[in-house]
TORGU-324850 format. One record per residue (C-alpha): x, z, y; residue in three letters. Coordinates in steps of 0.5 Angstrom, whole numbers, padded with zeros to 4 digits, always signed. Layout:
<recs>
XZYAla ...
</recs>
This chain:
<recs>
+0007+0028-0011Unk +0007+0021-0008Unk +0004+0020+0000Unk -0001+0016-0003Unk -0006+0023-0005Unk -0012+0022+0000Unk -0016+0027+0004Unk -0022+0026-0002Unk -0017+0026-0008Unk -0015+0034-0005Unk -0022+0035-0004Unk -0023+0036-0011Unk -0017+0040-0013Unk -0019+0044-0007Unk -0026+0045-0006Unk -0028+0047+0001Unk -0029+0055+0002Unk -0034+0056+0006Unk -0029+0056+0013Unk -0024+0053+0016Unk -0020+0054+0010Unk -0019+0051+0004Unk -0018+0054-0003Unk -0012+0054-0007Unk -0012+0051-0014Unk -0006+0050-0018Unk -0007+0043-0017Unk -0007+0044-0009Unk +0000+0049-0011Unk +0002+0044-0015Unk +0002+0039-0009Unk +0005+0043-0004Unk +0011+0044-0009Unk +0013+0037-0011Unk +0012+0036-0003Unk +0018+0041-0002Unk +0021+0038-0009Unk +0021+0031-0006Unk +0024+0034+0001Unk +0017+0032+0005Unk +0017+0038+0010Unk +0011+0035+0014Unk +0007+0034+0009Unk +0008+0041+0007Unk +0007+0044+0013Unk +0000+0040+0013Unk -0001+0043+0007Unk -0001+0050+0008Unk -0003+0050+0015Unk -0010+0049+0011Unk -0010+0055+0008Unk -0012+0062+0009Unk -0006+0068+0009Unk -0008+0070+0002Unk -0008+0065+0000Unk +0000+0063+0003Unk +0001+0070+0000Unk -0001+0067-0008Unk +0003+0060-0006Unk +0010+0065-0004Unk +0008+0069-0011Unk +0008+0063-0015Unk +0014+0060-0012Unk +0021+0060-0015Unk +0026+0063-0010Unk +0029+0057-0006Unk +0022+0054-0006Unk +0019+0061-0002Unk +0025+0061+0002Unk +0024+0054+0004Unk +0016+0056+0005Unk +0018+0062+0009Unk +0021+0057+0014Unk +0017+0053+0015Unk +0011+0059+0017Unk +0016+0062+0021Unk +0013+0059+0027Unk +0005+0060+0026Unk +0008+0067+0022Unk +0000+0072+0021Unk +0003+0079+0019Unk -0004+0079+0015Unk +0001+0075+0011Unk +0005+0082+0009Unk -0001+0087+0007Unk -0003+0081+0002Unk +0005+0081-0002Unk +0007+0086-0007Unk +0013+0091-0005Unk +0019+0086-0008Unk +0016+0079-0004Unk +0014+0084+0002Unk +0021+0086+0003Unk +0025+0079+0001Unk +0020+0076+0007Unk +0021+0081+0012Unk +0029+0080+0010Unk +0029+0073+0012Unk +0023+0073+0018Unk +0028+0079+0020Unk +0025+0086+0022Unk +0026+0083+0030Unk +0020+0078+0028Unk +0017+0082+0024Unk +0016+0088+0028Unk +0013+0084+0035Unk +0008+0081+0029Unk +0006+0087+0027Unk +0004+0090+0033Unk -0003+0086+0032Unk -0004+0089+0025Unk -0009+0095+0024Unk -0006+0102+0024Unk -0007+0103+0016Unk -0004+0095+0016Unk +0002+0097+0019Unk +0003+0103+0015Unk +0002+0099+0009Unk +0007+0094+0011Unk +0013+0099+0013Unk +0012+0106+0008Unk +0017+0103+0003Unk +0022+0100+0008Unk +0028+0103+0009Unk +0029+0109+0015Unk +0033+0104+0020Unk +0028+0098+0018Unk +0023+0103+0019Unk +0025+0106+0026Unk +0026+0097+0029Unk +0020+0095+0027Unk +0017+0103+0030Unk +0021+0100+0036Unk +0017+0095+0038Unk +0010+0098+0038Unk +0006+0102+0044Unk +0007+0110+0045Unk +0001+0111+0042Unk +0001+0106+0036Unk +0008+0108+0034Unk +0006+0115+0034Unk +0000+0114+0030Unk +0004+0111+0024Unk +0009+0116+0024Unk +0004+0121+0023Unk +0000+0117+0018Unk +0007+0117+0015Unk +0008+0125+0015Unk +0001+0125+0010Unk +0003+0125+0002Unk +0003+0118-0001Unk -0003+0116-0004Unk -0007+0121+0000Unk -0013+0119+0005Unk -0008+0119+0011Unk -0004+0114+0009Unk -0010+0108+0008Unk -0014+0111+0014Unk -0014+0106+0020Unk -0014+0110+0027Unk -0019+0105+0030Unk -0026+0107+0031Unk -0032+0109+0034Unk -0034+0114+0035Unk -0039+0116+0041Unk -0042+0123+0042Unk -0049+0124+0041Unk -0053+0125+0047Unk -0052+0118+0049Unk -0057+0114+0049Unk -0057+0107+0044Unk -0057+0103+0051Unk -0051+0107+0053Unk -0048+0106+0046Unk -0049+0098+0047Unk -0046+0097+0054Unk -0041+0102+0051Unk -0039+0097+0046Unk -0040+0091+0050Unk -0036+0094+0055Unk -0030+0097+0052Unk -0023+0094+0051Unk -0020+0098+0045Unk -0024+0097+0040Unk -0024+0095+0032Unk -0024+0087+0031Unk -0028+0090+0025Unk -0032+0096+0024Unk -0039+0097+0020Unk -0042+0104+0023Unk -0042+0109+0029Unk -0039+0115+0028Unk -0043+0120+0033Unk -0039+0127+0034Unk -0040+0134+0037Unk -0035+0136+0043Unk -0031+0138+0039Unk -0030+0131+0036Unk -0033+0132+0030Unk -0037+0128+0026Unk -0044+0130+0025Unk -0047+0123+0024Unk -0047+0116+0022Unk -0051+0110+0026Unk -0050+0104+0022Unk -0049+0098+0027Unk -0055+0094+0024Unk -0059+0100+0027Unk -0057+0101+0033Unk -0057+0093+0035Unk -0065+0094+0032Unk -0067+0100+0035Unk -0070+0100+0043Unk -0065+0102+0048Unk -0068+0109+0050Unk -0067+0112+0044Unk -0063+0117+0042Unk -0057+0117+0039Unk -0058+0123+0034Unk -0066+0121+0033Unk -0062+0115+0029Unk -0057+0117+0027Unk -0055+0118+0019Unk -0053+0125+0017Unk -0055+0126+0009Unk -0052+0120+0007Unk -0045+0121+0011Unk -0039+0124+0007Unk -0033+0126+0010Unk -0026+0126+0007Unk -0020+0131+0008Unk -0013+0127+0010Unk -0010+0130+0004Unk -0015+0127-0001Unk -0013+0123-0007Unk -0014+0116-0005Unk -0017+0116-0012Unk -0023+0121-0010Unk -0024+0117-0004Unk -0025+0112-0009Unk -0030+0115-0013Unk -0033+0117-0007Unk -0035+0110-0005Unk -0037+0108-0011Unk -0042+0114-0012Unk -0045+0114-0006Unk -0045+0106-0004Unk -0041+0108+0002Unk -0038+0102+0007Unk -0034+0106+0011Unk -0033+0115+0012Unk -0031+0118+0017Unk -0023+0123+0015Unk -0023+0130+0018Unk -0016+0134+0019Unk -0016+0141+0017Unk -0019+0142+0022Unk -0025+0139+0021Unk -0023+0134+0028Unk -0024+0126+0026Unk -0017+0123+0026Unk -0019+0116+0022Unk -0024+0113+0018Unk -0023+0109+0011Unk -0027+0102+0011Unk -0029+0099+0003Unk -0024+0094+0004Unk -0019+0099+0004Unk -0023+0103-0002Unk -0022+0096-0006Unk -0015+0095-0005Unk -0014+0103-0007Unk -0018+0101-0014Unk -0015+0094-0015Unk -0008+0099-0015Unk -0010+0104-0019Unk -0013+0100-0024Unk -0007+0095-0024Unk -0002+0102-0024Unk -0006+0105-0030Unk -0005+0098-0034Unk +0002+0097-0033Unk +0003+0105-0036Unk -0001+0104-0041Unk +0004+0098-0043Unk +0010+0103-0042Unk +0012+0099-0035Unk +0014+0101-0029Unk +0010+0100-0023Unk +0016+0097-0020Unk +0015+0091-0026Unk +0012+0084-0024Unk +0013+0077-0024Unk +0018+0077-0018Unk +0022+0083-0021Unk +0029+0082-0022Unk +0031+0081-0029Unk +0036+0088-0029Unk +0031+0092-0025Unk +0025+0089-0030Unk +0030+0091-0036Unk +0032+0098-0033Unk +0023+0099-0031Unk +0022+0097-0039Unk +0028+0101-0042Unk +0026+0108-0042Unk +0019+0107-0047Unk +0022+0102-0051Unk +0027+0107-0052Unk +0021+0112-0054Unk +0018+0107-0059Unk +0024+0106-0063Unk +0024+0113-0063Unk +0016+0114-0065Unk +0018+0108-0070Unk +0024+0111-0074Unk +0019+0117-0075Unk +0013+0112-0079Unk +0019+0109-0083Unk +0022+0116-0085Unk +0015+0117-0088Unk +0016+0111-0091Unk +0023+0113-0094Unk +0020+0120-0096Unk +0016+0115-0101Unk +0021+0110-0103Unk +0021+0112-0111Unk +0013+0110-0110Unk +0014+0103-0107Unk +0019+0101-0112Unk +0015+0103-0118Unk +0009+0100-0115Unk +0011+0094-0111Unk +0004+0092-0108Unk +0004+0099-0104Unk +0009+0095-0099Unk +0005+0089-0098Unk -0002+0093-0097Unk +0002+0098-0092Unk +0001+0095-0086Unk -0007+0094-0087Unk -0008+0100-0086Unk -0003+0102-0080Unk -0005+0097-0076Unk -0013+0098-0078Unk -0011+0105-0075Unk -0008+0103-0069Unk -0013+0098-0067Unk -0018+0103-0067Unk -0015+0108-0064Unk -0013+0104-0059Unk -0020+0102-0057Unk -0022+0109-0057Unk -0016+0111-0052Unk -0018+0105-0048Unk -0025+0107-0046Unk -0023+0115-0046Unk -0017+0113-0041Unk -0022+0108-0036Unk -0027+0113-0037Unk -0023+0120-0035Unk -0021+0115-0029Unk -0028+0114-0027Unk -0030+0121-0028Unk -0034+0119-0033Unk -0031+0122-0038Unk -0030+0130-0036Unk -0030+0137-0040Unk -0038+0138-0038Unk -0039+0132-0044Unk -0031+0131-0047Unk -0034+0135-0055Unk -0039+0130-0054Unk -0035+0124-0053Unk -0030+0127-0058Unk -0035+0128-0063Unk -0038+0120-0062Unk -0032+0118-0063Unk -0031+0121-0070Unk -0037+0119-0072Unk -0035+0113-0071Unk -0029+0112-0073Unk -0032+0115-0080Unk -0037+0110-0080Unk -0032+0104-0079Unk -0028+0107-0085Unk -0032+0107-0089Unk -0035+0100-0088Unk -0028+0097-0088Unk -0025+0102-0094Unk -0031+0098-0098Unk -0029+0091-0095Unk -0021+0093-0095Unk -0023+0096-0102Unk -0026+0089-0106Unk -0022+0085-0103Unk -0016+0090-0106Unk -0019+0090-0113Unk -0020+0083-0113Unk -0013+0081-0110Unk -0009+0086-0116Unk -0014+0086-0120Unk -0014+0094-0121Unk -0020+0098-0118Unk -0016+0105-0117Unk -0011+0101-0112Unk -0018+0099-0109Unk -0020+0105-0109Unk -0014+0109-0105Unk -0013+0104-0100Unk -0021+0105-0099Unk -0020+0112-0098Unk -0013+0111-0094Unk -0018+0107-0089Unk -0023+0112-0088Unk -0017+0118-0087Unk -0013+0114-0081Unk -0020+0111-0077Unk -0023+0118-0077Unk -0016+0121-0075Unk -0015+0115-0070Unk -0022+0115-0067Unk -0021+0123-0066Unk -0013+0121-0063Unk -0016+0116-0058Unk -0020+0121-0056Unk -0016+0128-0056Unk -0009+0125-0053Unk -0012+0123-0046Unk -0016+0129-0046Unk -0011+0133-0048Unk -0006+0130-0042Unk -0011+0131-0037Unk -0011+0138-0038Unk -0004+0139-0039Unk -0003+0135-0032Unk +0000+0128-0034Unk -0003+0122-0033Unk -0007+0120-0039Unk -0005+0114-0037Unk +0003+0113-0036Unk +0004+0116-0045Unk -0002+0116-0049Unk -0001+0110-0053Unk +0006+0113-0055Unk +0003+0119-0058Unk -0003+0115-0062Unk +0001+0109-0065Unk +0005+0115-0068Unk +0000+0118-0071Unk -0004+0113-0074Unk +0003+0110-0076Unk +0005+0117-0080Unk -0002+0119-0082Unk -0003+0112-0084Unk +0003+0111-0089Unk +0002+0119-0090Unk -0005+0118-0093Unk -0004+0111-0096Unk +0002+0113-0100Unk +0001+0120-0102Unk -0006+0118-0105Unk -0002+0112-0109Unk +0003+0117-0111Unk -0003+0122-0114Unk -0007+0118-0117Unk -0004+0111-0119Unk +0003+0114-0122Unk 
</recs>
């Protein structure tokens, strides 16, 4: 990129953002990348001062790997830990190996207690125990406890910094508390009001504490139907839905005791989705989570392996129902042009009942009170696409080969595999549910083959009984 791009030619690839910041396009990355190519650190130091630390976090990912350490070097001095929670693990880690953890861990003292948790969960003990080092008594005990919690639990996203004030305070006690006090969250949405023995038994939203007279009463304002309080050990996917069910900005997280330790904001639920979602996606597709674009090839491989592995197997079934019917194929040699109409046509509509079962058992759409319900609506469906597409597959077989009978099995080879594929898609995910497995993680595997035999098994039965 040449030196002569002005100020008004990366407006328009860099539209303003609302802030100090501006936004990152590829054409922006674009700018930034040719300058590192072209050696001029100055302008790209320039360059990336303008953005956000989301967005440096996007330009590392982007980046090839000489160009992120060049990059690294050039934010070592204006370094934002917030830069870390934005990385995946593998960027985080190589990040924090070449700021070192010495860096790392005075920067990560300004970081929330849930930031900081996010950032050294996956370190090695040694990295972990460095970057401990460097952080107060109280934070570094608060961490260590976060991390005694179960990964993926509630535990382990709560953040420690809150409010919580009791409820005998008036709200002009409440708001020279919050002028007044040092050690509160940069952030925070609502008041947690509690008992004596720190437990929370209300809510005050900050907008109605600002708006009500100071004599009032704490607890004549505060929020009690609406707050919801979530246990330490609660799966972070049922936080999740707890959020979206009830509209929550933020709730307060108990221990065993009922006592407050923590409470979990929206932004942390959105990050929980994003990853669940993300998890589910790669599962789906039989990759591990450990498998992205900074991945090294080896450890992409290895993480692809395994249900690459199991496919090949699934496949040597589907083509064993093929051999069984190598006699009939030779005899009729139209059999092997039609066969994949009918696998796939199977395998697409299973695929798209399995999708909306999956996403649906995720969002606790889809449980046992409506599961025969949504099994019988998707056989109806299936059944009711089979006999359109055995109709059209059907004509255009006639027409094709000019034999009614062909047209007439292929027809009903369609009707036999989308009614078995939609009862599939359903089923499976249901059924893994119930033995303990995440539908996710195998679901695909097991439907693809099953319309694939059932598919070839119908097809080639039916052409065996009535066209020889």
């Amino acid at each position: 990129m040449t030196d002569d791009v002005t100020q008004a030619d990366r407006a328009t690839t860099a539209p303003a953002s609302g802030d100090d910041y501006v936004d990152l396009t590829p054409e922006y990355a674009r700018e930034i990348l040719d300058a590192l190519y072209d050696e001029d650190l100055v302008r790209v130091e320039e360059l990336v001062g303008e953005l956000h630390f989301a967005d440096i976090a996007d330009l590392l990912g982007w980046a090839g790997s000489a160009q992120r350490q060049q990059l690294v070097e050039i934010i070592r001095a204006d370094f934002d830990p917030e830069l870390l929670t934005e990385l995946d693990d593998e960027l985080r880690e190589e990040v924090i190996g070449q700021l070192g953890t010495q860096a790392v861990a005075e920067a990560i003292s300004e970081l929330d207690s849930d930031d900081v948790v996010e950032v050294i969960e996956d370190m090695e003990e040694e990295d972990q125990r460095e970057l401990l080092g460097a952080l107060s008594d109280l934070e570094r005990a608060r961490i260590e406890e976060a991390l005694s919690y179960p990964e993926y639990t509630a535990g382990r996203i709560m953040q420690r910094e809150l409010v919580a004030i009791p409820d005998y305070w008036s709200v002009g006690q409440t708001i020279d508390f919050l002028r007044s006090a040092k050690n509160l969250p940069e952030d925070f949405y609502d008041i947690i009001v509690v008992d004596p023995r720190y437990r929370p038994v209300g809510m005050v939203p900050l907008s109605r504490a600002i708006r009500t007279n100071r004599p009032v009463l704490i607890r004549d304002v505060m929020e009690t139907d609406n707050m919801r309080t979530i246990i330490v050990t609660d799966e972070q996917e049922n936080v999740a839905h707890l959020f979206r069910q009830r509209d929550l900005i933020s709730a307060p997280v108990v221990d065993d005791s009922g006592r407050l330790v923590g409470v979990i904001t929206v932004d942390d639920v959105v990050d929980v989705i994003d990853e669940e979602y993300e998890e589910d996606m790669m599962r789906m597709a039989g990759v591990g989570e450990e498998d992205d674009l900074s991945s090294a090839i080896f450890d992409t491989t290895k993480s692809r392996f395994t249900w690459l592995l199991v496919n090949l197997g699934t496949a040597i079934a589907a083509s064993a129902v093929i051999g069984a019917f190598e006699g009939t194929i030779q005899r009729l040699v139209a059999l092997a042009v039609l066969m994949p109409i009918v696998a796939s046509m199977g395998g697409n509509a299973g695929t798209q009942t399995l999708t909306v079962a999956v996403r649906a058992i995720a969002t606790r759409e889809l449980t046992k009170t409506n599961a025969w319900r949504v099994v019988r609506k998707e056989l109806s469906v299936g059944a009711l696409n089979g006999i359109a597409f055995a109709i059209l597959a059907g004509g255009i077989t006639w027409w094709w080969f000019d034999d009614v009978q062909l047209g007439a099995v292929i027809g009903a080879a369609m009707i036999i595999n989308l009614v078995v594929a939609g009862l599939s898609g359903a089923l499976i995910p249901l059924g893994l549910e119930r033995a303990g497995v995440d539908p996710a993680v195998s679901s695909s595997v097991f439907l693809t083959t099953i319309t694939d035999v059932v598919g070839f098994f119908a097809f080639l039965g039916l052409a065996a009984i009535f066209l020889l």
